[in-house]
C-alpha positions as CSV (number, residue, x, y, z in Angstrom):
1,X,83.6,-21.1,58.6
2,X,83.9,-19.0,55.8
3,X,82.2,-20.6,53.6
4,X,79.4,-20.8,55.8
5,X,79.4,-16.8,55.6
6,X,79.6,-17.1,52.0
7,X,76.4,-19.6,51.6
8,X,74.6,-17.0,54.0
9,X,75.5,-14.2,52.3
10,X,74.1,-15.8,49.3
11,X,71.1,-16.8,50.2
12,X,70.3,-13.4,51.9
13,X,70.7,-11.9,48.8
14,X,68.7,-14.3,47.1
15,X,66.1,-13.7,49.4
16,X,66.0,-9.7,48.7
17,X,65.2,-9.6,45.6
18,X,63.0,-12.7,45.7
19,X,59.4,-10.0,45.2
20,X,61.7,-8.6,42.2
21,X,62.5,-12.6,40.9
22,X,58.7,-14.0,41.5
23,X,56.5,-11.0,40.5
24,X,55.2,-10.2,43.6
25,X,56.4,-6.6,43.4
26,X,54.5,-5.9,40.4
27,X,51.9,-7.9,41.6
28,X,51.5,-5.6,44.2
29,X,51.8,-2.5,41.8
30,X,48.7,-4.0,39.7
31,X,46.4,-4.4,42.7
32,X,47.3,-0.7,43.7
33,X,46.3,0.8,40.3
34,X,43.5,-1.6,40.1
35,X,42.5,0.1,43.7
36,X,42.5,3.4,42.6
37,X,40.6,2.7,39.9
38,X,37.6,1.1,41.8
39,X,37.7,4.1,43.9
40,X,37.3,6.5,41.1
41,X,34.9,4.6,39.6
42,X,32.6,4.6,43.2
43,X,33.1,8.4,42.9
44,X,35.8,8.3,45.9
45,X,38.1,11.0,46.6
46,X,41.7,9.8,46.0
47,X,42.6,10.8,49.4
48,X,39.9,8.7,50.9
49,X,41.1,5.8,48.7
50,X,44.6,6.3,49.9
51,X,43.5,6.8,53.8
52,X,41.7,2.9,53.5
53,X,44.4,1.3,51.5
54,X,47.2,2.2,53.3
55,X,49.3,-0.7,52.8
56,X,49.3,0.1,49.2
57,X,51.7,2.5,47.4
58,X,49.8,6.1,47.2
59,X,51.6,6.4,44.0
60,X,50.4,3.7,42.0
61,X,46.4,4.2,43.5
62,X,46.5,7.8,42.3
63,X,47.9,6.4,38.7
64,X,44.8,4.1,38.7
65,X,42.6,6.9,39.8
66,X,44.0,8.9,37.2
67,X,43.2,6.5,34.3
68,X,39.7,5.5,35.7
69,X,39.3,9.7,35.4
70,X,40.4,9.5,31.9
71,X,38.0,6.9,30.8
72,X,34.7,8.6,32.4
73,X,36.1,11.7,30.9
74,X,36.5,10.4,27.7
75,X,33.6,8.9,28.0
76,X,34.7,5.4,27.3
77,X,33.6,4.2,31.0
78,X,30.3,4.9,32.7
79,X,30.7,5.2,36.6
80,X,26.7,4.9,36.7
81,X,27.4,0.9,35.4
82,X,25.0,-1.3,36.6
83,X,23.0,0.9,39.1
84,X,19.7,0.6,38.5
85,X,18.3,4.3,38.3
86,X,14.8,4.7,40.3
87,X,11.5,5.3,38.8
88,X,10.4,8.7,37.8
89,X,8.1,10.1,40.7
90,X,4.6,9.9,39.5
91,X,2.9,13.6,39.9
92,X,0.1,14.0,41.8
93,X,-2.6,15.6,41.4
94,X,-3.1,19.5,41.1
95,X,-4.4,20.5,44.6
96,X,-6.2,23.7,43.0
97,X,-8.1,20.8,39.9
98,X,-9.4,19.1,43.0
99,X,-11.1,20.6,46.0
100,X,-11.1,17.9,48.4
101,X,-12.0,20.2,51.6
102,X,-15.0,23.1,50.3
103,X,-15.6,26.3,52.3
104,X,-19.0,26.8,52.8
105,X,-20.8,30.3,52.8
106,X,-23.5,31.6,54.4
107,X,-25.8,34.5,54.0
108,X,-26.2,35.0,57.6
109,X,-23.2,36.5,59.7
110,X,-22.1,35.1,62.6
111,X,-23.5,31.2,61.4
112,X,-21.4,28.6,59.2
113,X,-23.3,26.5,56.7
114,X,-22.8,22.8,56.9
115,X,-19.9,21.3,55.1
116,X,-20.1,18.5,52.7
117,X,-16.8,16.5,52.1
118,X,-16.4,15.4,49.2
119,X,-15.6,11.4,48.6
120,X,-11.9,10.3,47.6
């Protein structure tokens, strides 16, 4: 019987540190800091990055929101990457150059003149 309890033991504590043994736990650090930094990089707040990754650690998303901050700072990482920026907005035309709708005068009170509109 007892050395039932002792294989048990043994494998239970095998199976603790079995994240710390395989990588997983640092595995799971990387994709948190990896997180943060896409959300700093789509301009989120880190709140909001920590509110819709909640199974992460909020530790390690700040720490990759914090070195995505750096780079933009620094200016070694452009958050604008790959968005394509939209054309400049083409002016149009002075209202006051053209007179598209004239006022017509008369001589006489009380009568209008006919109007002539112009063509486009």
């Amino acid at each position: 019987m007892r050395a039932l309890h002792a294989v048990s033991l043994i494998t239970i504590l095998a199976l603790v540190g079995c994240d710390r043994i395989t990588g997983a736990a640092d595995q799971k650090m990387l994709d948190a800091k990896a997180i943060g930094y896409a959300c700093r990089v789509s301009l989120k707040t880190p709140e909001d990055c920590m509110k819709e990754n909640d199974a992460q650690s909020p530790s390690y998303v700040l720490s990759g929101w914090k070195e995505a901050d750096k780079d933009i700072n620094g200016k070694l990482l452009d958050p604008n990457m790959g968005r394509v920026q939209p054309p400049a907005p083409i002016a149009a035309p002075n209202a006051t150059a053209t007179n598209s709708n004239p006022v017509a005068t008369t001589s006489q009170p009380g009568k209008a003149a006919p109007v002539k509109k112009a063509k486009p």
